[in-house]
N, C-alpha and C positions, 0 to 999 in steps of 0.2 A: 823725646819719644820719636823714634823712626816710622815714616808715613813710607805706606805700601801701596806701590801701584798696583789695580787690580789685571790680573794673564788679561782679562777680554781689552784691559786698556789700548793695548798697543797695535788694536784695529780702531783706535778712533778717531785718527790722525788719516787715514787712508777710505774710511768706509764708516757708515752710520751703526752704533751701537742699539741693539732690541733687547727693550730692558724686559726684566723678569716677570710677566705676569702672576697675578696671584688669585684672578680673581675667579678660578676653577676652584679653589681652594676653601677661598673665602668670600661667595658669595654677594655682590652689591659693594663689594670694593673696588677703591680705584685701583688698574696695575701699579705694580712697586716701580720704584725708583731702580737706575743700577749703580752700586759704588762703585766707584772708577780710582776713587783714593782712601784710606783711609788713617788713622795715627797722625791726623791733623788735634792739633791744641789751641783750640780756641779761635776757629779762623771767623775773620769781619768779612769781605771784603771779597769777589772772584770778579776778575775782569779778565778780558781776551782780545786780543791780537792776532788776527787771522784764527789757525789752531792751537794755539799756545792759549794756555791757561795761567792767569798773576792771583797768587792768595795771599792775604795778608793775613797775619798769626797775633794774636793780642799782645805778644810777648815781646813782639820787637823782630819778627820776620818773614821777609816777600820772597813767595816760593817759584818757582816755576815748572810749569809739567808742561814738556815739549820731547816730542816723539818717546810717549811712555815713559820718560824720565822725569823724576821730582827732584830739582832742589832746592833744599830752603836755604835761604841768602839772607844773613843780617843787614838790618837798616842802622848806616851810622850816623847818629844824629848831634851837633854840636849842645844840644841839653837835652839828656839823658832820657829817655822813654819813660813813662811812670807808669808798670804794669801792675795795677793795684785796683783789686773789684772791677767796677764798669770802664775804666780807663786803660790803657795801653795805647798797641798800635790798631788806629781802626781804617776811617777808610782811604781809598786807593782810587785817582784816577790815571790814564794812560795820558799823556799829554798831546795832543792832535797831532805831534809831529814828530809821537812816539819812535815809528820803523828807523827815523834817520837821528833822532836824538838820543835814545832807550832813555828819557828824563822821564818821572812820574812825579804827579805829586798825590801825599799824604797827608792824612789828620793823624794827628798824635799828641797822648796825653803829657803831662810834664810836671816836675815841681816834686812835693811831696805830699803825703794823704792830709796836710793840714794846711796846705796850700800847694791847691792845683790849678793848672791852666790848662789851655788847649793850643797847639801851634797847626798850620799848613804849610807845607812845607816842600821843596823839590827837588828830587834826589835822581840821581846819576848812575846806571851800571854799569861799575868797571872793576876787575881785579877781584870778581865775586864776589862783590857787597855792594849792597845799594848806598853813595854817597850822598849828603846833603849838599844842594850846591848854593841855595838861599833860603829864605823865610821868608814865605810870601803875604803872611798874616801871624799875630802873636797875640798871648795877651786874653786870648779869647776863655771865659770863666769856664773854672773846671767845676765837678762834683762826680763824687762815688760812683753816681748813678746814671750821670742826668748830660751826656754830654755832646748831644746831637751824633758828628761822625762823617756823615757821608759827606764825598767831594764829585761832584760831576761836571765834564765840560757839556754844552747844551749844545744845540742846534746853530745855535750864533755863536758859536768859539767859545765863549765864556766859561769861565769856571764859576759853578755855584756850591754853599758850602751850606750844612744845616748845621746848626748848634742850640744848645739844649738849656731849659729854663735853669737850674742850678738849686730848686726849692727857693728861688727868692722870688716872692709873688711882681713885684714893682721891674725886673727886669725885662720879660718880655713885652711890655709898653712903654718899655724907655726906647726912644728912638739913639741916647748914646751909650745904651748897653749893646756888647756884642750877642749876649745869651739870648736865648728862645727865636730865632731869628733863620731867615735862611738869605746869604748874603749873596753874590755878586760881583766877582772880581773880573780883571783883565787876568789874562795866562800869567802875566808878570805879575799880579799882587796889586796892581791898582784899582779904584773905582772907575769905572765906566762914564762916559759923558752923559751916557742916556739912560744911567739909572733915575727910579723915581723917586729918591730924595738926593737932591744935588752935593757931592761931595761925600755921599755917605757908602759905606760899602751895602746896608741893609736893601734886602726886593720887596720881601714880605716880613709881619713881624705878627706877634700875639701865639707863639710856638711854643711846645710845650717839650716834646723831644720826640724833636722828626729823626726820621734816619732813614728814609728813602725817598729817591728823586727818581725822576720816569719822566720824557715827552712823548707825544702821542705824535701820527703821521707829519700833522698840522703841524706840529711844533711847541702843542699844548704843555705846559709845564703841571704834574703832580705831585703830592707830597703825603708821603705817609708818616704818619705820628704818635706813640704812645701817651695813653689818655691818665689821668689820673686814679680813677678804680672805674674800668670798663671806660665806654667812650674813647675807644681806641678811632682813630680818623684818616680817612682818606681824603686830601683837601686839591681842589682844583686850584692852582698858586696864579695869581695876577698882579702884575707889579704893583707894589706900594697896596697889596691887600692886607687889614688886617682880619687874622683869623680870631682870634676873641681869648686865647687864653690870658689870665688864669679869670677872665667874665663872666667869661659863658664856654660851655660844651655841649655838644649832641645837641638834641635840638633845642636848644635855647638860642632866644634873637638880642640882636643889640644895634641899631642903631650906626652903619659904619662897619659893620663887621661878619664876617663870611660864612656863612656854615657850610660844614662839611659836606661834602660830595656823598661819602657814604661815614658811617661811624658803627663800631659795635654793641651800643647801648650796654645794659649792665654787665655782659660777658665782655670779655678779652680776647683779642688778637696776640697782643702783644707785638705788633709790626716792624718789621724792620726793611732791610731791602724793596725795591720795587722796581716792576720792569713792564715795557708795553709787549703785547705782540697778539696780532689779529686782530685790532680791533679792541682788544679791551685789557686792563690792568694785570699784570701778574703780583701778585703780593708775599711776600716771605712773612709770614705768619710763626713765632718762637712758640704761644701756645698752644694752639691750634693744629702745631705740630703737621700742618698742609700747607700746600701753597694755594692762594684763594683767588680767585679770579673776580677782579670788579669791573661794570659795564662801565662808558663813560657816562648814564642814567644812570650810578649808584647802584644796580644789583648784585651784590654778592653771592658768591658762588664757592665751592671747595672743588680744585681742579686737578688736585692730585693731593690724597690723604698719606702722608709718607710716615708720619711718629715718629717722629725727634723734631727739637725744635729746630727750624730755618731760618736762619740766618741772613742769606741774601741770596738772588734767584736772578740768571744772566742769559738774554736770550742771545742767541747768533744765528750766525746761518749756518753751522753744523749741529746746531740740539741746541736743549734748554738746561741748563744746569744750575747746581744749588748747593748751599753749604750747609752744615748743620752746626749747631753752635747748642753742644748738651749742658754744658754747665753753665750757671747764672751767676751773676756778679753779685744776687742777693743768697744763692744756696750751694754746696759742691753737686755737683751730679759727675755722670759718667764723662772721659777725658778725652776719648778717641773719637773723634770727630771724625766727618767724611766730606769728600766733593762727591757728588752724585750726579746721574745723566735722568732726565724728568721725560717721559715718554710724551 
């Protein structure tokens, strides 16, 4: 499916884009979003480099919109992408030393629907396609549904990675399982000297399927996670914390173990992305179809009501922007996805 830059695009590179008000229209609504792309297919994933825009596509490809131009650029990967339901290619970080190296690394699904894994992974642009140059992690349990995703470097260089419980209730309180877990690496694939379990790649564990990381000024580490029916969570992460799944959710206590910051009790967020800015949480909400704002006091808030689901939400210093991600890996919906600019 060919992805169309929107005409207002190719002032966004040079001057701030004024999205669409609607709220003459309709009343106690928040202004619209404005598309700036659209005839994306299923994108995870928006990261940036100065003005340049990186999307990553479920299917196995990282696009680029720089100066009003989109390309989508396949990811070659030494075992095969497995683009099947909740799995594919998901997320994307830029590597710190991205401008002089174009190295990224990736989460991506692998295997087949009856044995699936998860790999991270570091890929190279040259020659129009993003190369694999190692595997920085393998191995990590797949599922349909359930497979964490997001890769971020922190404030201290690190790469952090979430990964997702798999329906097997004993993995995220196995300290030797990778699943449920948000781990901790060196840029290169290693554990760290000063993680807080010696030798182990795990920071925090007791996860259910995080899929957004966010630090705040300080350097505070967040995590957002889909809940099992409602009890969706936003968890404040502290090394070697554990959060309590599959024990306890929402407010329930235990002894050793964390509760959440904020959570959605019996409705759903559906969360996925998460980002700081001003002060307090930005969150990509799928059902909710807004992007919601949380205090770091746990207040929730709807900060822009956009309708479709979101995906993931990326602040800069030229605007705030966001993916939308219509179809579910549990339903078909509509195909044509968008990057949008969030007022």
């Amino acid at each position: 499916m060919a992805s169309n830059p929107s005409p207002l695009l190719r002032g966004l590179l040079g001057a701030a884009l004024v999205g669409v008000s609607l709220s003459a229209a309709l009343p106690g609504r928040a202004e619209a979003s404005e598309t700036l792309l659209d005839g994306l297919d299923y994108p995870w994933d928006i990261e940036a480099e100065g003005q340049t825009l990186y999307v990553t596509e479920k299917a196995g490809t990282l696009g680029i919109l720089e100066d009003g131009q989109f390309q989508r650029l396949p990811v070659r990967t030494s075992a095969p992408i497995l683009n099947h339901r909740g799995g594919g290619l998901l997320g994307l970080a830029l590597r710190p030393d991205f401008p002089r190296s174009r190295r990224v690394v990736l989460y991506h699904h692998t295997g087949t629907p009856d044995a699936r894994t998860n790999r991270v992974i570091e890929a190279e642009l040259r020659d129009g396609a993003w190369h694999e140059t190692r595997v920085l992690l393998d191995d990590i349990p797949g599922h349909p549904l359930y497979n964490g995703g997001r890769v971020a470097f922190g404030p201290d260089g690190m790469l952090y990675v979430t990964t997702g419980w798999t329906e097997n209730r004993a993995r995220p309180q196995d300290m030797e399982s990778l699943a449920g877990k948000i781990l901790r690496l060196t840029p290169d694939g290693a554990v760290p000297r000063d993680n807080p379990f010696p030798g182990s790649p795990v920071y925090s564990l007791g996860h259910r399927n995080p899929q957004g990381l966010a630090w705040d000024d300080s350097g505070q580490l967040y995590a957002a996670e889909h809940g099992q029916s409602g009890n969706d969570e936003v968890n404040r992460i502290e090394a070697g914390g554990n959060y309590g799944w599959p024990l306890i959710e929402g407010d329930e206590t235990r002894d050793g173990m964390q509760p959440p910051l904020a959570h959605s009790g019996r409705s759903t967020w559906a969360p996925s992305g998460l980002a700081w800015q001003d002060g307090h949480l930005l969150l990509a909400s799928l059902r909710a179809g807004a992007v919601l704002a949380i205090t770091p006091q746990g207040a929730v808030s709807t900060a822009q009501d956009v309708g479709d689901r979101i995906r993931d939400v990326l602040v800069t210093p030229h605007g705030i922007f966001a993916i939308t991600t219509n179809r579910s890996p549990r339903r078909d919906g509509p195909s044509d996805d968008r990057l949008i600019r969030l007022d």
